[in-house]
N, C-alpha and C positions, 0 to 999 in steps of 0.2 A: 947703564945708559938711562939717562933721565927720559919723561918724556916730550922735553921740550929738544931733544936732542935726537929721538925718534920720529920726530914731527920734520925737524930738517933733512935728517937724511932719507927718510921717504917722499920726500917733498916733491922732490925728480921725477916721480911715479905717478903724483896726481893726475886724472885725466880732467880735461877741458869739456867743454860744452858740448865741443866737435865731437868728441871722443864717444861722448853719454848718445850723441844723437845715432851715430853710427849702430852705436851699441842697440839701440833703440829697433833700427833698422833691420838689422841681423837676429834681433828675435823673433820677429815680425816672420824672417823669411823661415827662421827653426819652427813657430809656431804653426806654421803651413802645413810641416811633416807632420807634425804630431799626430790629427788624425788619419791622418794616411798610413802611416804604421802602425797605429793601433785596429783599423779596419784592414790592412793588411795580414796583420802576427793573429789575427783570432784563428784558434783550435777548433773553434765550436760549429762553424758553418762554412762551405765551400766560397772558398772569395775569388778566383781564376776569373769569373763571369764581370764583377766589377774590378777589376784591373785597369779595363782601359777606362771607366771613368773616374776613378782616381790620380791615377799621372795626369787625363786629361783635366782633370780639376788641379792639380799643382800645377800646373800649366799654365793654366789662366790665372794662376795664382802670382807667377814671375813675372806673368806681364804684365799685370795692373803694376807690381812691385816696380817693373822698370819705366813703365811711364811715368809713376810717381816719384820717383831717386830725380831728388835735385840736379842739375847742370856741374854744383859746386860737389857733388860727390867725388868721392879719391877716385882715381882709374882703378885701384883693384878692388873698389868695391860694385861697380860696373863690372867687371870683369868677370868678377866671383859670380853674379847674378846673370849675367851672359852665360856662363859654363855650366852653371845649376841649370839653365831654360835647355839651352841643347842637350846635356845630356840627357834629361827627360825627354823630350824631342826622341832621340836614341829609341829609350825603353818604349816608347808610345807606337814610333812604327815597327819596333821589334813585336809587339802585342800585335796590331794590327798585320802580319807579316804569318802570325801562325796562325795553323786552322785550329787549333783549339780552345783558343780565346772565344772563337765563333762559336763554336761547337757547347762552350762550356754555358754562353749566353744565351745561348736557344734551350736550354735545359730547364 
């Protein structure tokens, strides 16, 4: 296969503008995790205490994200960023819900 004939048949595949901007988007919201599981997975020092401000710092992190997601965004990319805000939602009053998360912040 020549490569003007690999150019065509992946041709199909190229993403558009839309595509890159989404893509854009989505890193945005991965980059969010990053240090949240990184200050989460440390060995070295007790992290229980900052739990809740973590999630609640991803938190605030979905929802600047959703106020800023254009009007013209896909429904499932709404969606996906609705489901990410709740389930942390979830984890935040599950922390808030046990007494050791208190327990471990007063220490």
């Amino acid at each position: 296969m020549t490569s003007l004939q690999r150019l065509v048949t992946f041709r199909q595949y190229e993403l558009s503008d839309a595509d890159w901007a989404r893509i854009e988007l989505i890193m945005q919201w991965l980059k969010s995790f990053h240090p949240a599981t990184t200050q989460m997975s440390t060995t070295k020092c007790p992290m229980l205490s900052s739990a809740h401000a973590i999630f609640h710092g991803l938190q605030e992190s979905f929802q600047e994200d959703l106020a800023e997601l254009p009007d013209s965004a896909p429904v499932k990319l709404w969606s996906a960023l609705t489901s990410a805000h709740c389930k942390l939602s979830d984890y935040y009053f599950k922390v808030d819900e046990s007494p050791f998360y208190v327990w471990a912040s007063s220490m």
